[in-house]
N, C-alpha and C positions, 0 to 999 in steps of 0.2 A: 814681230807681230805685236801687234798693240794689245792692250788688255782689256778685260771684260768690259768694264766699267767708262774705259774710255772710245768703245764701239757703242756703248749702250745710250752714251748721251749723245752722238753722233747720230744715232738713229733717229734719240727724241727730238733733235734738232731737224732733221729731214722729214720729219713726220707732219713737224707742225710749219715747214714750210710749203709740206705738201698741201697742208689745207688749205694756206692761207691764197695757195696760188689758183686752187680749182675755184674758191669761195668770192674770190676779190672779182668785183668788176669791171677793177679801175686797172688800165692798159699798164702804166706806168708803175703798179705794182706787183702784176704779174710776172713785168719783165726781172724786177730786184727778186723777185723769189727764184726766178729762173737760172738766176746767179749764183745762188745762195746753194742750189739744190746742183748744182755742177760743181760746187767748191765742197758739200759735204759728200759727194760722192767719189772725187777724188783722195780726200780724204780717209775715206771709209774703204775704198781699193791700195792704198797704200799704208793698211794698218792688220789687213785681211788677204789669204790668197784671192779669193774674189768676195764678191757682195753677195754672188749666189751659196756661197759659203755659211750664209749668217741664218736662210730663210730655208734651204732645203735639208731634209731630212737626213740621218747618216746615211751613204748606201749598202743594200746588204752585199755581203762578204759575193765577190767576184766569181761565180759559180759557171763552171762550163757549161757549151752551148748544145754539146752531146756526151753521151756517157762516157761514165772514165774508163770502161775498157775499150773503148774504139776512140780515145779524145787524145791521147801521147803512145811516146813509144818507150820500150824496154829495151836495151842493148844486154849484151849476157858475155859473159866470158867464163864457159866451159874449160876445168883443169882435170889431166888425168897421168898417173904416174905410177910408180912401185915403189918400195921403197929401197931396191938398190942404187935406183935415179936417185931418192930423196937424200939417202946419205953421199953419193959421188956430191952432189950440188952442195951438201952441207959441207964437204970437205975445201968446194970453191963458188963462194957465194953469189960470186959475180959469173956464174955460168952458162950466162946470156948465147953466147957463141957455142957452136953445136962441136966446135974442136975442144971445148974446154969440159965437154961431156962426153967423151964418146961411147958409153952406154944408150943416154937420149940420146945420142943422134942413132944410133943400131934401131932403137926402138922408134923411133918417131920415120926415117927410112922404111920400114918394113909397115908402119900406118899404113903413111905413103902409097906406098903400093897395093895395098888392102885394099885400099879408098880405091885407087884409081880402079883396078880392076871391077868390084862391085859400082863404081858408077858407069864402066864401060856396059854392064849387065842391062841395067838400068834404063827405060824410054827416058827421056827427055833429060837426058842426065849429063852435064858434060866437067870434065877437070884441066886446071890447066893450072902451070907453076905462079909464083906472085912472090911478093912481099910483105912484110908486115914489121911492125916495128922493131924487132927483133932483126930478121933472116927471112931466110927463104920461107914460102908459106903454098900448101896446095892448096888450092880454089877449087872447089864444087858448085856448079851453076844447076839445078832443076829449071823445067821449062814455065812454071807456073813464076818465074823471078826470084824466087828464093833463093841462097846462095850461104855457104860456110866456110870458112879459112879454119885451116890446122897447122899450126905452126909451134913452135918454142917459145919459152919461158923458165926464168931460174926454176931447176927444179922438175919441169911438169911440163906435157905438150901443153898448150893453150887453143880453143878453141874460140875463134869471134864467128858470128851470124850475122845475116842483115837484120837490124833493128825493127820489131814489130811490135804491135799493140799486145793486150791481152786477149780480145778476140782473134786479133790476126794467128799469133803464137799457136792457137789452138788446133791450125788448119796445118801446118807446117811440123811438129812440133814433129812426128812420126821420122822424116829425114835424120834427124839426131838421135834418136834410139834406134832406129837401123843402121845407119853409117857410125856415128860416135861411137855409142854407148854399146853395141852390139859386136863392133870390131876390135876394139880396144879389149873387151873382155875378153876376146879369143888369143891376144899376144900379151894377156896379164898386167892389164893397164885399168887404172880406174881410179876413182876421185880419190885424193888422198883424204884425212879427217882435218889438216891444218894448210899443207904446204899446197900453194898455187890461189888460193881462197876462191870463191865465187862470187867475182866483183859486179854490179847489176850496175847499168847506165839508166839515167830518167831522163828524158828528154826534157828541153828549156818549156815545151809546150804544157806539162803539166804544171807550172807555175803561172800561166794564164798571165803576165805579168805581172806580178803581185810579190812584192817586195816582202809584204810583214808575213807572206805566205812561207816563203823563203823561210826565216825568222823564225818562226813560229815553229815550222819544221826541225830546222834548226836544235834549235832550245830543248824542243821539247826530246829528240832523239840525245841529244847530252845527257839530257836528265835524267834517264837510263840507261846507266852503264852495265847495269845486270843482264841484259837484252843484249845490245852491244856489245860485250866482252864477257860470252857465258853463254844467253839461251839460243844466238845467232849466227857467233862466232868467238875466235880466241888466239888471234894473230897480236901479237902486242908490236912488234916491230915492224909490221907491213901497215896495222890498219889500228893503231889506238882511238879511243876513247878519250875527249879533254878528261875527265878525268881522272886518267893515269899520266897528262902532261903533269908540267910546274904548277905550283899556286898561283904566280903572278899570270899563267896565261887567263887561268878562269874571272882571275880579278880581274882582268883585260876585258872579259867578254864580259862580265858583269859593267862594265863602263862603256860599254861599246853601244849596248843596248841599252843603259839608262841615254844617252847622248841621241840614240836614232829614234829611241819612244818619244824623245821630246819634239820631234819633229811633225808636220802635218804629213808630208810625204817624204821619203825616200827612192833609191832605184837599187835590184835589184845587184848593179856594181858597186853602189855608196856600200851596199851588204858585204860582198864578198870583197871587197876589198879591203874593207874595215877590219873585216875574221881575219885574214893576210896580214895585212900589216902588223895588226895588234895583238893577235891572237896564236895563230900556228907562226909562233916563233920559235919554234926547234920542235923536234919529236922524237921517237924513239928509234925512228929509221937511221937516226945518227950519219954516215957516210953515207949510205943507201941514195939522196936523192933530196929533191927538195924538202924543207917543212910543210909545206903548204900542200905537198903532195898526199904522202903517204901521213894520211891519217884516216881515220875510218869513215865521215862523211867529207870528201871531196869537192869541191868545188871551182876546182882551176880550169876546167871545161864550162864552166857557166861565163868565162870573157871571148870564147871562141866564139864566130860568126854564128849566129842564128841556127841555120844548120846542123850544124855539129853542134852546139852545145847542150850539155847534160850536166846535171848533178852525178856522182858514182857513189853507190854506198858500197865500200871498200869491203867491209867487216863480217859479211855473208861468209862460211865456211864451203867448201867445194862444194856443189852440187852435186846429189846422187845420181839424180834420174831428170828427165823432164819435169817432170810432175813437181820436185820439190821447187823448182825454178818458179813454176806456175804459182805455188802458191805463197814464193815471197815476193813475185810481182800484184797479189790481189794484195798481200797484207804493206805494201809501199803504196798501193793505190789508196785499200781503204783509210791509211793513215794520213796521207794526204788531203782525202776528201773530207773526212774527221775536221781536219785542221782550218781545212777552210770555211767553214760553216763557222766556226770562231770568229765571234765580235773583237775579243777583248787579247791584249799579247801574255802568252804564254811567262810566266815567270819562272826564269833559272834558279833551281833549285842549289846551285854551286856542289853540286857534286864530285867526293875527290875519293871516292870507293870505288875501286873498278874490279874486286877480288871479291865473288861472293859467296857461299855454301851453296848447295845444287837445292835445296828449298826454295831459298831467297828466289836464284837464278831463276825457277817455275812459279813461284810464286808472280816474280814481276812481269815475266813475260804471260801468265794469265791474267794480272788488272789490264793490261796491256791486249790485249785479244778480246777482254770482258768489255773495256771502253769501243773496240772497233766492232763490238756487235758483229764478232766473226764465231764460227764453231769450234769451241776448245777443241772437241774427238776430230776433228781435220786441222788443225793448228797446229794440235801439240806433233805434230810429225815433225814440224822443223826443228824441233829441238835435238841437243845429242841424243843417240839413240839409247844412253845409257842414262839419261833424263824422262826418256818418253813415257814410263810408269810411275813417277811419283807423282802422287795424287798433292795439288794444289792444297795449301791452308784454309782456304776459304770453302773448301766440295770438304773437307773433314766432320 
């Protein structure tokens, strides 16, 4: 890209051949300015993305074309267990396979049959056996298209859904506090406080195409690791925080982003590829899996086809109920939409505290909820429950 100075005499040069061409009478001068005015325009497109670049306004920040609760979708992954499962899995961490637990699998079998029986109860209700990344998995189909797997996971049954908005969620939401949440508590099953976490999918459509949206997102979820790793969650080896990685990664991502700010545009892979290569270069999952994987915002679903791909923010703690689901899918919406309304990029804070007092912890997660213009007295729910009564610095 060319510089200020030398687009700006390129202009006063096209400017004054503009005149001279509308001005002149004479044939044979019109036609030399015509020259003139094709050689400063080539010019002036190989120093710039385009010429329309120089004269149109910035545009505002890429805003959807309907609301963000009915604009992307939310995937969920429901975990529920006891802790005689949680210590069997601690004793074989790689307890993926239902022989290598046969505690969950006694538990997860007797689901199984919970489910199927109260869906046979059920109008429009049907079950049938499946797969899922793991093992075997039961499917429950409703007539309205809705649809849930129950299957295994180190540790914890795991539950997936089919992927819905937040208004969609709202309509649906009832099948998983009757079927999940309602059965599970009858055979002494339910969310643990760490193990299985409650990992949340964002669909590729909330990013609208928008690269520095990404970025922005990004940056600014790093930049609170007291949120992160404290008021949200506390998984250090399934779902860290950069900063509880190395130094050099964060100095990584601090050059990743000085190198893509300098740019006019980017894509949304120049992004994540860039965090990939340069950045989740090891993590605390150690043997567990890839780097790039288990860390607490996710990204290796953003090179999957259109379709399928999702952001996952890894770092959510089990979910209780519906309800706490519901309202970390409004607080990623309205963080989201916050971020997009941003002219200007987020600057990294290079944060390498991921340990913080249970003040700090509510403290951050209220500037945090006070910036998304959301209701501390329904907010503060998703915090630990043994957080939910300390009163914020700032309400003092």
């Amino acid at each position: 890209m060319g510089t200020r100075a030398g687009i700006s005499s390129l202009l006063s040069a096209f400017l004054i051949a503009t005149t001279v061409l509308f001005s002149s009478i004479e044939v044979q001068a019109q036609n030399r300015c015509s020259l003139l005015l094709a050689k400063y325009l080539r010019e002036i497109a190989a120093q710039t993305t385009s010429f329309t670049d120089l004269i149109t306004p910035k545009p505002r920040p890429n805003i959807l074309s309907v609301a963000p609760e009915k604009a992307y979708l939310f995937g969920l992954e429901f975990t529920v267990t006891n802790q005689t499962i949680v210590n069997e899995g601690n004793r074989n961490p790689k307890d993926y396979s239902l022989g290598n637990n046969p505690v969950k699998a006694q538990a997860l079998y007797k689901f199984w049959e919970m489910l199927a029986e109260k869906c046979q109860a059920h109008p429009g209700c049907s079950s049938s056996m499946t797969r899922d990344k793991h093992d075997q998995a039961l499917r429950l189909d409703f007539e309205d298209g809705f649809y849930f797997t129950v299957g295994n996971d180190s540790a914890v049954i795991e539950i997936n859904a089919k992927p819905q908005t937040i208004a969609g969620f709202e309509k649906v939401k009832h099948y998983l506090e009757d079927f999940v949440f309602g059965i599970a508590k009858q055979i002494d099953l339910k969310p643990h406080q760490r193990a299985g976490q409650g990992h949340i999918h964002v669909s590729l459509a909330a990013l609208n195409n928008d690269a520095r949206l990404l970025r922005n997102f990004f940056v600014d979820f790093q930049n609170r690791p007291e949120i992160v790793y404290g008021a949200l969650g506390n998984h250090l080896l399934n779902s860290p925080p950069l900063a509880a990685e190395k130094p050099h990664q964060r100095e990584a991502l601090r050059d990743l982003l000085k190198k893509l700010d300098s740019k006019r545009r980017y894509s949304i892979k120049d992004f994540v590829n860039g965090v990939h290569q340069n950045v989740y270069t090891s993590s605390h999952a150690g043997d567990w899996g890839s780097y790039d994987y288990y860390q607490a915002f996710n990204m290796t679903r953003l090179l999957r086809p259109e379709s399928s791909a999702t952001i996952e923010i890894r770092s959510f703690r089990p979910q209780r109920n519906t309800h706490e689901f519901e309202l970390q899918t409004r607080l990623l919406s309205r963080w989201l939409e916050h971020l997009r309304r941003r002219e200007t990029p987020v600057e990294y804070n290079m944060a390498d505290k991921y340990e913080h007092t249970n003040q700090e912890i509510v403290d951050g997660y209220y500037k945090l909820i006070k910036e998304l213009s959301l209701p501390w007295n329904e907010f503060k729910y998703l915090l630990p429950e043994n957080l939910m009564d300390i009163k914020p610095t700032e309400l003092n």
